[in-house]
N, C-alpha and C positions, 0 to 999 in steps of 0.2 A: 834438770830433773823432768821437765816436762819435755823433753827431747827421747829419753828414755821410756816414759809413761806411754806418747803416743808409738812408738815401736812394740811395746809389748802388745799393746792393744791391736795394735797391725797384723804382730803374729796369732795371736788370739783369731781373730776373722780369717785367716790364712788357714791355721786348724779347723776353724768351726766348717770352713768349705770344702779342705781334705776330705774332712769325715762326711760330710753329705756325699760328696761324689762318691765316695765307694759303700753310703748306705745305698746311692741311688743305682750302683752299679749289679747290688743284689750281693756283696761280698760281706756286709754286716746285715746284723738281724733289725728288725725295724720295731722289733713290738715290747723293748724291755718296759716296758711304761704302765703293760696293761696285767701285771704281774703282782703278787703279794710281797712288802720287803723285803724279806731272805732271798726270794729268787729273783729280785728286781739287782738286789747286792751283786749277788752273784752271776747274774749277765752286764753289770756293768763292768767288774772286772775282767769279764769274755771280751766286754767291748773293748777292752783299753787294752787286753793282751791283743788281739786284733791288730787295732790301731798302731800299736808299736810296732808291729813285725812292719808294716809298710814303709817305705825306704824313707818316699816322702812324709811320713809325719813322724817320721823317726826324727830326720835332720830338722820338722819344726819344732817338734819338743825342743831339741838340743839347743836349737838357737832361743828358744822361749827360757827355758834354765839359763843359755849364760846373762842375755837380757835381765833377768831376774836378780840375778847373782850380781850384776850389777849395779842395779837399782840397790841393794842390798849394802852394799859400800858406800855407795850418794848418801845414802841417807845415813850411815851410821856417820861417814865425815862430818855431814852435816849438822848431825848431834852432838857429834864431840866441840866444832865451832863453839855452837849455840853454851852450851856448858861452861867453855870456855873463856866466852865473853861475859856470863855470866857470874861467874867466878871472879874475875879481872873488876867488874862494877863491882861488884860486892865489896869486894878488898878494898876496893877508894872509897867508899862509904862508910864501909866501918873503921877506917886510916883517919877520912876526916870528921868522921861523931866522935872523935875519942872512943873511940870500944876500949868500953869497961873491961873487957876480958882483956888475954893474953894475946894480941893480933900479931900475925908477924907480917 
């Protein structure tokens, strides 16, 4: 899990320097920041239409989603485990309290 975490994070700085270099290249706009909400919204969506047309931060998005999508699984496995063993104690507990109920 933490194999996956420090990757996305990796891509993540990968993107955050993308996008510098081609704000510093003069290709994105520099000033959404100094802007009233609705137009701050609306140039960040400029930004990120921007951002995607670019080859490279097109394929790190793409690698950042499967990354994610991955993590996404770890952790639902994970869960289901944890549930599972869960469950499994339970059942020997209430097997050997005598449960009052109907236990199967």
């Amino acid at each position: 899990m933490i194999d996956i975490i420090v990757k996305i994070m990796a891509e993540l700085l990968s993107l955050l320097g993308l996008a510098t270099k081609l704000i510093e290249q003069g290709r994105l706009c520099k000033c959404a920041g100094a802007y009233s909400w609705p137009v701050a919204q609306c140039m960040t969506a400029t930004f990120a239409k921007k951002l995607s047309g670019e080859n490279d931060v097109e394929a790190a998005l793409q690698r950042l989603d499967r990354l994610t999508q991955d993590e996404t699984r770890m952790v639902t496995a994970e869960t289901l485990g944890v549930v599972h063993r869960l469950e499994s104690n339970m059942r020997v507990a209430m097997e050997g309290a005598g449960c009052p109920f109907r236990c199967r």
